[in-house]
Structures are given as C-alpha cells and as structure tokens.
C-alpha positions as CSV (number, residue, x, y, z in Angstrom):
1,X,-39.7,17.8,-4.1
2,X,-37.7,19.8,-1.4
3,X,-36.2,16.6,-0.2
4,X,-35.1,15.6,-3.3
5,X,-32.9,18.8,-4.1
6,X,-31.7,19.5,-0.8
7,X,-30.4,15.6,-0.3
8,X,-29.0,15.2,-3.7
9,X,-26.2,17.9,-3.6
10,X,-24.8,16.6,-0.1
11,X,-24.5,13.2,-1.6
12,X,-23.2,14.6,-4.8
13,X,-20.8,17.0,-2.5
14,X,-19.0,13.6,-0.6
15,X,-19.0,11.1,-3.6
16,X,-15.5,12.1,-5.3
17,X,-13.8,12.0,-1.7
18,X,-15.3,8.2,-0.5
19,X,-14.8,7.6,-4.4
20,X,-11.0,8.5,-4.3
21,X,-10.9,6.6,-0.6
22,X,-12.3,3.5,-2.0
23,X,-10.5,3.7,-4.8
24,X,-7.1,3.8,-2.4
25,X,-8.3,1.2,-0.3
26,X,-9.0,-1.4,-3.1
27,X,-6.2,-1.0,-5.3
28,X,-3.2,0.5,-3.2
29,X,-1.9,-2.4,-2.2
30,X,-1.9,-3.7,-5.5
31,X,-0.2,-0.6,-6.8
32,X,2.9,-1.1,-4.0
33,X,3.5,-4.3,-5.5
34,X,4.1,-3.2,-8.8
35,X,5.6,0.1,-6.9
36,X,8.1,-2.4,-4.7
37,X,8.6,-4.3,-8.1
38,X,10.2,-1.5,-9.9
39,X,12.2,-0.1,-7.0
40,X,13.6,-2.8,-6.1
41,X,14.4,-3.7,-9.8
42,X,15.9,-0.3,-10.1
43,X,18.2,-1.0,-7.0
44,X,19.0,-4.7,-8.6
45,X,18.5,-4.8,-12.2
46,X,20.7,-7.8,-12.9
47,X,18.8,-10.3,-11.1
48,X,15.4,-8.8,-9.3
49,X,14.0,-8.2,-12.7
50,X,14.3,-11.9,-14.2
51,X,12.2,-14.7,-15.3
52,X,14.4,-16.8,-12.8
53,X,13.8,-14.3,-9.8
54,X,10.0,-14.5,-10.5
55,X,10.2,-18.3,-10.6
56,X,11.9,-18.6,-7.1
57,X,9.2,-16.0,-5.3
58,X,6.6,-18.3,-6.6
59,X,8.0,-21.3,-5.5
60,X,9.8,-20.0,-2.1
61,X,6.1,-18.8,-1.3
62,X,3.8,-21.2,-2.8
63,X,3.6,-22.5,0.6
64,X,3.0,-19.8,2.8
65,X,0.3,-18.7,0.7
66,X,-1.5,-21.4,1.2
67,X,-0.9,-21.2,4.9
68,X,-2.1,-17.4,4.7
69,X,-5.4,-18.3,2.9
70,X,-6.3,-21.0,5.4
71,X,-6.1,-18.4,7.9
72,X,-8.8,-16.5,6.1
73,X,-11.5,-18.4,6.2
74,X,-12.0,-18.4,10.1
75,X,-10.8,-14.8,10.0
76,X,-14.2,-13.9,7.8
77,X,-16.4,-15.3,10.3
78,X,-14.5,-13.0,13.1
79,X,-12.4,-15.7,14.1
80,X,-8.4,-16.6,14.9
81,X,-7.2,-20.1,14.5
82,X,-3.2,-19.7,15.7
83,X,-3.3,-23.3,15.5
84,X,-2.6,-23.2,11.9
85,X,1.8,-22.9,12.5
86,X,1.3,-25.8,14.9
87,X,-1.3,-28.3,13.0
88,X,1.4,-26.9,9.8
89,X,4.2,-28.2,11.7
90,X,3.0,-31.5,12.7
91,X,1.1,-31.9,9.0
92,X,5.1,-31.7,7.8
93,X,6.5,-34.4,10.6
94,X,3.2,-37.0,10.1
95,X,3.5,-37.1,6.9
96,X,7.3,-37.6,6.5
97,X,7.0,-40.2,9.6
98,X,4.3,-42.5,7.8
99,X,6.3,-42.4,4.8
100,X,10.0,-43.2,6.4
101,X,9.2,-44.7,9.4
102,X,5.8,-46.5,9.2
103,X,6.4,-48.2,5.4
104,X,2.9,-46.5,4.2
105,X,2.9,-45.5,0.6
106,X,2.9,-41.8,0.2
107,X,-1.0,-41.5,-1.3
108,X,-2.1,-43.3,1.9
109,X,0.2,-41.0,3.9
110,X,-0.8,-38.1,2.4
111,X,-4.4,-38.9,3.3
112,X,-3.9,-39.5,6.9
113,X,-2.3,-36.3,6.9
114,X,-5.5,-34.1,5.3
115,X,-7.7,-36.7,7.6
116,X,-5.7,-35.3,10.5
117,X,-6.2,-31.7,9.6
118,X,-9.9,-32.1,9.2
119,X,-9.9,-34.0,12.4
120,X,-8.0,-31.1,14.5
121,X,-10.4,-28.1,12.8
122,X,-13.2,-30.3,14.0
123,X,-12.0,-29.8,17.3
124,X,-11.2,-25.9,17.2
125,X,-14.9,-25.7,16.4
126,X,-16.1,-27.6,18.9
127,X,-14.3,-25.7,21.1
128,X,-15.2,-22.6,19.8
129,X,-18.5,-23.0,19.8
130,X,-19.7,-25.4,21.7
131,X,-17.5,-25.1,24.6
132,X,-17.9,-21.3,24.0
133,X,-13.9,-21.0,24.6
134,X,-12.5,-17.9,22.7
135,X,-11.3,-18.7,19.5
136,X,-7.9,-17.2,20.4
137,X,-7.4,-19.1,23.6
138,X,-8.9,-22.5,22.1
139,X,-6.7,-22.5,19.4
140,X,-3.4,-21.6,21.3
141,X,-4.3,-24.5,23.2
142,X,-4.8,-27.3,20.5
143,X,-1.7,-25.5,18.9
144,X,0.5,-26.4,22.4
145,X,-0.9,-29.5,22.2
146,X,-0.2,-30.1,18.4
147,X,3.6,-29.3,18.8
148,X,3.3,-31.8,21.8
149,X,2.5,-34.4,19.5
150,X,5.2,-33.6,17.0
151,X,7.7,-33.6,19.2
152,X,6.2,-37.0,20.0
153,X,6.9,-38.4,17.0
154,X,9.9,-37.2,16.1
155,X,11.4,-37.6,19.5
156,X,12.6,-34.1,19.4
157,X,14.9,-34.9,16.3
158,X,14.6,-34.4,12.8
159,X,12.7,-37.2,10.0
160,X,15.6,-37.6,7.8
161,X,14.7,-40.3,4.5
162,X,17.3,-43.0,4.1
163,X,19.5,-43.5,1.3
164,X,16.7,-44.2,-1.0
165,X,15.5,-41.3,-0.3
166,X,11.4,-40.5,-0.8
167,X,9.4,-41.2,-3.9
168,X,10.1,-39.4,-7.0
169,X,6.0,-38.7,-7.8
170,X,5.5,-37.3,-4.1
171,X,8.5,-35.0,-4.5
172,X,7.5,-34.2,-7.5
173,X,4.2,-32.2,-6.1
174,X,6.1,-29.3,-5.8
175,X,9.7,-29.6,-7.2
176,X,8.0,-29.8,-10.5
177,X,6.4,-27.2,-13.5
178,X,3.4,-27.2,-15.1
179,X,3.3,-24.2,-18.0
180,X,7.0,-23.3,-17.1
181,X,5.9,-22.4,-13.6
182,X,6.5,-24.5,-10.6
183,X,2.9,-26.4,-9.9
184,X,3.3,-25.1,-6.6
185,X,1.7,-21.5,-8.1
186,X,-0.8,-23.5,-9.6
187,X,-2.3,-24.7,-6.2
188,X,-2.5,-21.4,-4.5
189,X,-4.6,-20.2,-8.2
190,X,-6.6,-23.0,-7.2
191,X,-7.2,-22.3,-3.7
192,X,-7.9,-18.6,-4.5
193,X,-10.5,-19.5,-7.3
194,X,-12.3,-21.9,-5.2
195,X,-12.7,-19.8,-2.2
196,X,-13.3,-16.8,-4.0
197,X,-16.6,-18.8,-5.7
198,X,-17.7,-20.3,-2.2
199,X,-17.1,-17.1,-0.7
200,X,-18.5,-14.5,-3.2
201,X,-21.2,-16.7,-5.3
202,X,-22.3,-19.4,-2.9
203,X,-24.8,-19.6,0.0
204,X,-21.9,-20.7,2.6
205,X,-20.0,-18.2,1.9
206,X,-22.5,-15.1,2.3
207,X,-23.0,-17.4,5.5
208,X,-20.0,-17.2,6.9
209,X,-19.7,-13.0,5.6
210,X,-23.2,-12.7,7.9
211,X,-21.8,-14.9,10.9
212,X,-18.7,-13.1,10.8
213,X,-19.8,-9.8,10.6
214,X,-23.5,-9.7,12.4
215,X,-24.2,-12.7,14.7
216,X,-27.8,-11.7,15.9
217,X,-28.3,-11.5,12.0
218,X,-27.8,-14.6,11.5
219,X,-29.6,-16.2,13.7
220,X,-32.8,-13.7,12.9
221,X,-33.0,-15.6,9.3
222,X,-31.7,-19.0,11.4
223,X,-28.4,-19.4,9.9
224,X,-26.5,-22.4,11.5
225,X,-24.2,-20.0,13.2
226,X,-22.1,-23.1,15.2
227,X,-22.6,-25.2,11.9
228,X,-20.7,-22.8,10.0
229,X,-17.8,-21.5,12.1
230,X,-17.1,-25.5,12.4
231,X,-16.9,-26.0,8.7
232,X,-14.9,-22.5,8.5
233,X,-12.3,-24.2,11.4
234,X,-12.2,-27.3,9.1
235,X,-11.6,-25.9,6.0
236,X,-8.3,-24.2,7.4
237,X,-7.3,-27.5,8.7
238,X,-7.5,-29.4,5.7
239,X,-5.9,-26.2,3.8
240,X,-3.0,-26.2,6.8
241,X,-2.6,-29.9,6.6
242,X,-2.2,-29.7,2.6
243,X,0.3,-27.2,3.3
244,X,2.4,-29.1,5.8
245,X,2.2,-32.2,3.1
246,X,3.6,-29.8,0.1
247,X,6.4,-28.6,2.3
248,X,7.2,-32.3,3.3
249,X,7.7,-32.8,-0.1
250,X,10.0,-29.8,-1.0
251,X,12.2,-29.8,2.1
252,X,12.3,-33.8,2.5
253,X,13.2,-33.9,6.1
254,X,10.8,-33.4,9.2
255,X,11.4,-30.7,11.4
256,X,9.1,-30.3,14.3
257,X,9.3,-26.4,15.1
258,X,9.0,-25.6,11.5
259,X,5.7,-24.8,11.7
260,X,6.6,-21.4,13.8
261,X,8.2,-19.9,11.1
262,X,5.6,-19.5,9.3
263,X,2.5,-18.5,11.6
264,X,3.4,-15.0,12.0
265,X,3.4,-14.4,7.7
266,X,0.4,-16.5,7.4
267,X,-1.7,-14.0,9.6
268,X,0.3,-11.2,8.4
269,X,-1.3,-12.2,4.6
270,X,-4.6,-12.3,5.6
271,X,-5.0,-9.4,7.6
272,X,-3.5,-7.4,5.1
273,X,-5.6,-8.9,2.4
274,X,-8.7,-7.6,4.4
275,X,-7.9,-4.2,3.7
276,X,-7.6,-4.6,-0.2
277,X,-9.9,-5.6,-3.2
278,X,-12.7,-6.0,-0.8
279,X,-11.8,-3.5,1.9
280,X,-13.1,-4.9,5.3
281,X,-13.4,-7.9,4.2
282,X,-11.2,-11.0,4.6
283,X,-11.1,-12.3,0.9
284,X,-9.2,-14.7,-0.9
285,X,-8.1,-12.5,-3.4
286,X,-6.5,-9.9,-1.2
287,X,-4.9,-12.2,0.7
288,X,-3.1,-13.1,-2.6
289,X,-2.2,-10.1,-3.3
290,X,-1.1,-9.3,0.2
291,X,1.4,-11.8,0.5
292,X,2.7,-11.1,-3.3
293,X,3.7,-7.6,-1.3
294,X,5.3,-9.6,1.1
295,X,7.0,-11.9,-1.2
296,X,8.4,-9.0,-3.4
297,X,9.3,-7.0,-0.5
298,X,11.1,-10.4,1.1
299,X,12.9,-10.9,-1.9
300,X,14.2,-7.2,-2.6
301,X,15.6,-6.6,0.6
302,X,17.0,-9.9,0.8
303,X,19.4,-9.2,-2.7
304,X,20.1,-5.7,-1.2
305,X,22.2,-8.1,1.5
306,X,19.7,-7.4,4.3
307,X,20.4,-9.0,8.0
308,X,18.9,-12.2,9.0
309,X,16.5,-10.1,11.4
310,X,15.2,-7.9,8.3
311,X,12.6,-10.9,7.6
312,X,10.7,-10.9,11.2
313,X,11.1,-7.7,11.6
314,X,9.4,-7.0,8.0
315,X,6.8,-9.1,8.8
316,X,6.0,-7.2,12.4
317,X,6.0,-4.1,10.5
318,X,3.6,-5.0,7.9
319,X,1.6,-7.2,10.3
320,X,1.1,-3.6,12.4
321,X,0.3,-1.9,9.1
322,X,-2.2,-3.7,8.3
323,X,-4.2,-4.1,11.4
324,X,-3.8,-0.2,11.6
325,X,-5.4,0.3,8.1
326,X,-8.1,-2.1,9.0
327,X,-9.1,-0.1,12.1
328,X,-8.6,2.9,10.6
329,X,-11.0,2.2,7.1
330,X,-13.6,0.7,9.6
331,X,-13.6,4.0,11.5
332,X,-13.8,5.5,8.2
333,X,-16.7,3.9,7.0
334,X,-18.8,4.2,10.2
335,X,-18.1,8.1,10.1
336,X,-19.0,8.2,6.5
337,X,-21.7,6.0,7.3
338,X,-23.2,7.9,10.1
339,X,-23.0,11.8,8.6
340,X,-24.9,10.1,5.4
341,X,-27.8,8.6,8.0
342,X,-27.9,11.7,9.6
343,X,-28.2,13.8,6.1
344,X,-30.8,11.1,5.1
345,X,-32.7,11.9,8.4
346,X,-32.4,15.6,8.7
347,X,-34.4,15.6,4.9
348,X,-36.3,12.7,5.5
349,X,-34.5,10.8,2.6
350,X,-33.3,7.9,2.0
351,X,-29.9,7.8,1.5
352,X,-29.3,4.6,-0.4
353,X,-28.2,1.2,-0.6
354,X,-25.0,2.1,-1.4
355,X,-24.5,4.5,2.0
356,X,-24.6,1.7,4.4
357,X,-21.5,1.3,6.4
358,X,-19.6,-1.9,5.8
359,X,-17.9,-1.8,9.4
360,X,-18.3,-1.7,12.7
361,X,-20.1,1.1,14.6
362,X,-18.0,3.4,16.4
363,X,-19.4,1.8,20.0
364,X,-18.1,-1.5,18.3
365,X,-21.8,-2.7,17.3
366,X,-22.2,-5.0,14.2
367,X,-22.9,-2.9,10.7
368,X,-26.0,-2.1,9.8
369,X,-25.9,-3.9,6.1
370,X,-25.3,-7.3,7.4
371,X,-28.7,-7.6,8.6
372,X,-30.2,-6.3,4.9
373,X,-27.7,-8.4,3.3
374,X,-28.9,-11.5,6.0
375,X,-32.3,-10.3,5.0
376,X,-31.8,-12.4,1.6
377,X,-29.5,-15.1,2.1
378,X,-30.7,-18.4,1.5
379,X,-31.5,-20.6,4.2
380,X,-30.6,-23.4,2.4
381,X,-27.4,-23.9,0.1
C-alpha cells in the first residue's frame, strides 16, 4: 500500500510538464505553419493570401515532397540514402532520353524509369547490408556513380524535345487538376496515406520502426533485419525514380545536375518531420507537414523580394534546426525516462507502459521500448 501512495504523486507531480512537452513537440511545427501563414500574409496580403498563391506552393512543391518522403523510409530504419538527388537526377534525364531520343512511347519509358529506381535501391541494400558498407558512404558512392551515368547520356548537355514537342497525356501528369488542385497534390496525399498505413498498421512497418530503432531486438524475435532495410532502400528508389519522371514531365527538358537541387530539401523534410506528429520518429505525416513549413516559408520570403541565396541558406538553417530538436527531445526523453525508472525502483513500482523512453540512451544504447514493442510484432506479415 506504501508503494502505491508514495509512487503515484511523483508521477502525478511530472505529468503536466512531459504533457505540455509532448504537446510542443507534436504540434509546434504544425502551429508555425499556420503562424508563418498569417505573418507572412500580413507582410503581403495582396497575393500570399490567395487561392492562386496556394495553388503554386502545391504545385512548385509536389515534387520535392515526394523526394522528402522517399527519404524517410530508409531514415526509419536508422539509415541515409544521399543517393536519392543523384538516382532523382538521372530518373529526370532517362526518362526524357527514352522518350526523345530512343522513339519509346512514354508508358514504356516511364517503366524503365521506376524499373531503374528499384534496380539502384536494390543495390544500396546490398551494399548496406551485405557488403556491410555504411549507408552514408555506400550511397554517396552509387550517387557519384549515378550522375556519371547521366552525364552519360546526356553527353553533358541538356534533353531538349523537338518541335513536336512530348506527349500531351505524359505532360499532363502534372500540368493538370483534379478537384481544382493540380494532381501533383494528389500524389504526395497518396504517398503519405500509403506509407502512413504500411508504417503505422502493418507488420513491415513495425519492422522497419524495430530495425531502425533496436537492431539486437530484431533479431531476438528473428526479424529479417537485411530483408527489410533492402525493401526500405527500394522503396525510396521507386519513390525517387517517380519523382524524377513527374519532374520530366513538368520541366520538359533533361538536365543532368538537377537532381542536386533538390537533395539538401529532401533531407531537410524528413528530418524535420521526425520531430513532429510522432516525435522521434521518421513518419510520413510529419514529413508532410515539415516541408509545408518549408514551402510557406519558401514562398513568403521569396514575395518579400528575398536574394537568390535566401533559399539554401533557409534550407541550412532549418536543416540545423531540426537535427538540433531531434537530439535535444531524444535527450529529453531518456532523462525523463531514466528519473521515472529510478522513482519506479526506489518504491519498487512499476512505473508504466507509458514511462518508457522512446530514444536513445544517453550512452547512445537503443531504447528500452523497442524490445517490448519487438516483443509482439509479427513474425510474419
């Protein structure tokens, strides 16, 4: 009976601060986007605050959306594939070059291009895991190697269509609107949905949560670690590949060092979409809502007449934000994590399910609740 009452009001006494914490940590991002939204509409009411404005931000970044959530799904199982900018670039060239160049109609191009991407994630998990390379390193390599190729086929130029210019259905994949918004939108909503079911209500995705987060777990309740971080490194290659393909279609004219442009957002997105929604957690839907921030915040300071250097230099700045919020809630959590243990100890309580820290362990060992949440995943999907 003693244990009860003296481990119930130091529980009670640190709820309303983790509750406010967690409270800041899943929705604070969200709030700056409506926050950035009505500054900068304030600063720019004619045209920031408009059906049309809206329109553009979803079209304009559509794409690197896409890119950003194919970067998430090696990023939950606690790896990097900087391939993605590369494999985006040469997805854009391929497809353009089969089309122009080769005489291939665009469905059969635009197959070869996703078979590509599939082919080249393949790879990156091989590497990873098989060769036992760092996922960094491996995929900085197939990356070099990737450009290579586009500036293969391109000969260093640009694709540029003739006078007939490219088929009217594949241009139409993004330069058209379904519902009065450009269908672009639509596939991200797609992505997000489907990723957010494999991820959050299918065995695969608790999978790649428990490979990503407690290897020795995983294999304890024989998870096919390798297995899955190869189908993780696949599925952002098909995703990058799609990508490349929708901006082939919207810009209409290959460029081999596109793809550069666009790495540094596409990590910037996920990482910061790990610390919101499901803080500590790369999720599909934070990395919407991440790069929505960066999209509004893009847009505003681009109609306040902002320097062609404001954009990278955004991005850095966010990129750095985010990584510091990640490290800093994981240290939060395993402090919050470790006084609650050692309350539940000292009375010889328990101190729930709901105590156990989420991240790391301050000497950088796996959390605790990714072994009891291994403890019931299936073994088969």
């Amino acid at each position: 009976m003693s244990t009860t009452t003296s481990t119930t009001p130091s529980r009670s006494a640190t709820s309303p601060r983790r509750s406010v914490g967690a409270l800041v940590g899943t929705w604070g991002i969200p709030a700056l986007v409506v926050v950035l939204f009505v500054v900068f509409s304030l600063l720019r009411p004619d045209t920031f605050p408009t059906f049309a404005n809206v329109r553009s931000i979803m079209a304009n970044q559509s794409i690197p959306a896409l890119l950003a959530l194919g970067a998430t799904i090696p990023i939950v199982t606690g790896r990097f594939d900087v391939s993605i900018g590369y494999g985006f670039g040469l997805a854009h060239v391929l497809c353009l070059w089969l089309i122009v160049q080769q005489g291939l109609s665009w469905p059969v191009a635009v197959v070869a291009t996703l078979v590509l991407g599939l082919v080249v994630g393949l790879v990156n998990g091989f590497l990873v895991e098989l060769a036992q390379i760092d996922s960094f390193i491996a995929t900085l390599g197939t990356g070099s190697i990737l450009f290579a190729v586009s500036g293969a086929i391109t000969g260093g130029g640009r694709i540029v269509p003739g006078t007939e210019g490219l088929p009217g259905a594949f241009t139409d994949l993004v330069n058209s609107e379904l519902l009065g918004l450009p269908v672009a939108f639509w596939y991200v909503v797609a992505l997000v949905v489907a990723l957010y079911v494999v991820l959050e209500h299918l065995p695969l995705g608790r999978w790649l949560y428990v490979v990503g987060a407690n290897p020795r777990a995983a294999e304890l309740v024989a998870i096919p670690k390798r297995r899955v971080v190869v189908y993780a490194f696949i599925g952002s290659g098909v995703v990058t590949a799609g990508a490349g393909v929708l901006l082939a279609s919207q810009q209409r004219i290959g460029n081999p060092s596109v793809g550069l442009d666009y790495l540094l957002p596409a990590f910037v997105g996920a990482l910061l979409g790990s610390t919101t929604i499901r803080p500590g957690r790369a999720n599909a839907v934070g990395t919407l809502v991440a790069v929505t921030v960066l999209a509004v915040g893009l847009s505003g300071i681009q109609q306040l007449g902002a320097e062609f250097w404001a954009t990278p230099l955004f991005n850095g700045l966010t990129l750095l934000a985010a990584v510091g919020l990640a490290g800093y809630a994981a240290r939060r959590r395993a402090r919050s994590g470790s006084s609650v243990g050692a309350a539940s100890r000292s009375t010889g309580g328990s101190a729930g399910p709901d105590s156990a820290p989420s991240g790391p362990s301050p000497d950088g060992s796996p959390p605790s609740d990714a072994a009891a949440t291994a403890s019931h995943v299936p073994l088969r999907p």
